[in-house]
N, C-alpha and C positions, 0 to 999 in steps of 0.2 A: 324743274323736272322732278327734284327730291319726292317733292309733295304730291305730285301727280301719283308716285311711285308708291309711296306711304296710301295714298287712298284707295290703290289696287288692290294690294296687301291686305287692307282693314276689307275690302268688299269681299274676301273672302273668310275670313273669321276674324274676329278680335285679339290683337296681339300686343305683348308686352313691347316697350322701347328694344329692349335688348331683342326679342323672339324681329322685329322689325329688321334690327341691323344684321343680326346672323341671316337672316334670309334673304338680306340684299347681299351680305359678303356669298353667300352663297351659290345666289343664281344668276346675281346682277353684275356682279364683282368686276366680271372684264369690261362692264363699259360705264358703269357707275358705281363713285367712292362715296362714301356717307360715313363720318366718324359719328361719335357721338357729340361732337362741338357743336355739328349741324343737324343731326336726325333728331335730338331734341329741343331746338329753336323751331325747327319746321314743325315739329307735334303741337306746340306751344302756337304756335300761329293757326294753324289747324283749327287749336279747339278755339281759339278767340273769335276765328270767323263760323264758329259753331257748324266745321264739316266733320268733326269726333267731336267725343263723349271720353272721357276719363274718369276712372272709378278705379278706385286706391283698392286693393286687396287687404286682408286681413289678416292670412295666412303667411304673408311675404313681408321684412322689412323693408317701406318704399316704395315694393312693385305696384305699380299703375298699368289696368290694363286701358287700349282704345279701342273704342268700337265707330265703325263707321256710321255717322247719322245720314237720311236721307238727303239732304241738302249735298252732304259732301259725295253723296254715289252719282248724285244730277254733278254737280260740278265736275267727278272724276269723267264721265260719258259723255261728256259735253267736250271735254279735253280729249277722249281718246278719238270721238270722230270726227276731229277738226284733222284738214289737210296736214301730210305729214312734210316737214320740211327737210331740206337738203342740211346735212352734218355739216358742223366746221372743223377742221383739222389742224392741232394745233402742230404735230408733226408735218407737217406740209407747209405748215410759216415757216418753221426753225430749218428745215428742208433746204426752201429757195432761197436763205441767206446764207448756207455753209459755204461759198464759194468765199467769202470774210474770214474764214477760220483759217488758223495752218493745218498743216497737214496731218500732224500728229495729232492735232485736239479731234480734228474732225474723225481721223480714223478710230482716236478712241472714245468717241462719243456712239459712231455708231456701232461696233463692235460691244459696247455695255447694249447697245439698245436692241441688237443681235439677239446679246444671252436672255434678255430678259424675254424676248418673244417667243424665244423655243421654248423658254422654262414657261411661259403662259400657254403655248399649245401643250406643251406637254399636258400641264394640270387640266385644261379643257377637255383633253383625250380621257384622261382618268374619270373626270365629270361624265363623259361620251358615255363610258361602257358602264356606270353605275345606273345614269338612266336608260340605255337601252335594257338592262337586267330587268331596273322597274318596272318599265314599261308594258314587260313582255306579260311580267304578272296582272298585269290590270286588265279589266273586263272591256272597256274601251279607250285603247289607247289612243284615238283618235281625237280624243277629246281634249290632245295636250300637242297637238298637230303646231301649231304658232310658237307655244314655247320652245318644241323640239327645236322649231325652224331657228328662231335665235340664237340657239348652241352651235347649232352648225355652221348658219353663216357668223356668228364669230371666228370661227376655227376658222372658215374658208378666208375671210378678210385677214386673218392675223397669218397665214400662209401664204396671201398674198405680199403681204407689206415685206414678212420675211423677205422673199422673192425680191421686189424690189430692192430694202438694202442689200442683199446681198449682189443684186445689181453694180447698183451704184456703188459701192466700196473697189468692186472690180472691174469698175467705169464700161459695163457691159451694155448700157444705154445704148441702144442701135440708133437713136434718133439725135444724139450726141456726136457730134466728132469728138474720137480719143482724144486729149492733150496732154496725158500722162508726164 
């Protein structure tokens, strides 16, 4: 998916390694991680299969920008309108085996995984009102209608799962019998 990700990016202008990874931590961030171990293996593979073009700058110690070749926009669009398949959930493995855990591990596994959710809706809410501001300035906003839609239904899924552990930590599972 990295690289799918990387040719989206290059299809809209030419970007340096790092200008790549700020803009995944930025907008991608809550559902995809990319250090640079791996955003630059994937560049690297990228340009071997000649989907980018790399050209060193002059101005910059190192910096190399990519630019997307035809081949890799046919390859990026040929990926984007292949069927889209169902997600796999790796909290929903570790989920159906907690019944193995004691008590203490479990409750404080999901209590860390609590905070961390509300601290990621929080920062999605702050994302939320920065692009709504944007938005409002632009002449068609409607042109960014798919991306909005991702923001949100992140929040709305990350508000769900909330919901859930907070279920399950206080065994409010209606489809469960209590055995507290």
């Amino acid at each position: 998916m990295l690289e799918n990700v990387i040719l989206g990016l290059l299809l809209e202008q030419p970007m340096s390694g790092y200008d790549i990874k700020k803009t995944i931590d930025s907008s991608f961030g809550f559902f995809l991680k990319a250090s640079y171990g791996s955003l630059y293996p994937a560049l690297k593979r990228l340009t071997e299969k000649s989907y980018v073009s790399v050209m060193e700058t002059e101005n910059s110690k190192n910096k190399k920008i990519y630019t997307l070749l035809p081949s890799g926009k046919e390859t990026f669009l040929t990926w984007l309108a292949e069927p889209i398949e169902t997600p796999r959930n790796e909290l929903l493995g570790r989920i159906f085996f907690y019944d193995h855990l004691d008590e203490a591990t479990r409750e404080q596994r999901l209590s860390e995984y609590l905070y961390r959710l509300e601290q990621e809706i929080k920062g999605l809410g702050t994302v939320q009102q920065i692009v709504s501001q944007e938005l409002a300035s632009l002449p068609n906003p409607g042109d960014y209608y798919y991306r909005v839609s991702v923001l949100f239904n992140g929040i709305s899924q990350l508000n769900l799962v909330k919901e859930w552990i907070q279920n399950i930590k206080e065994r409010n599972d209606l489809h469960v019998p209590n055995s507290k």
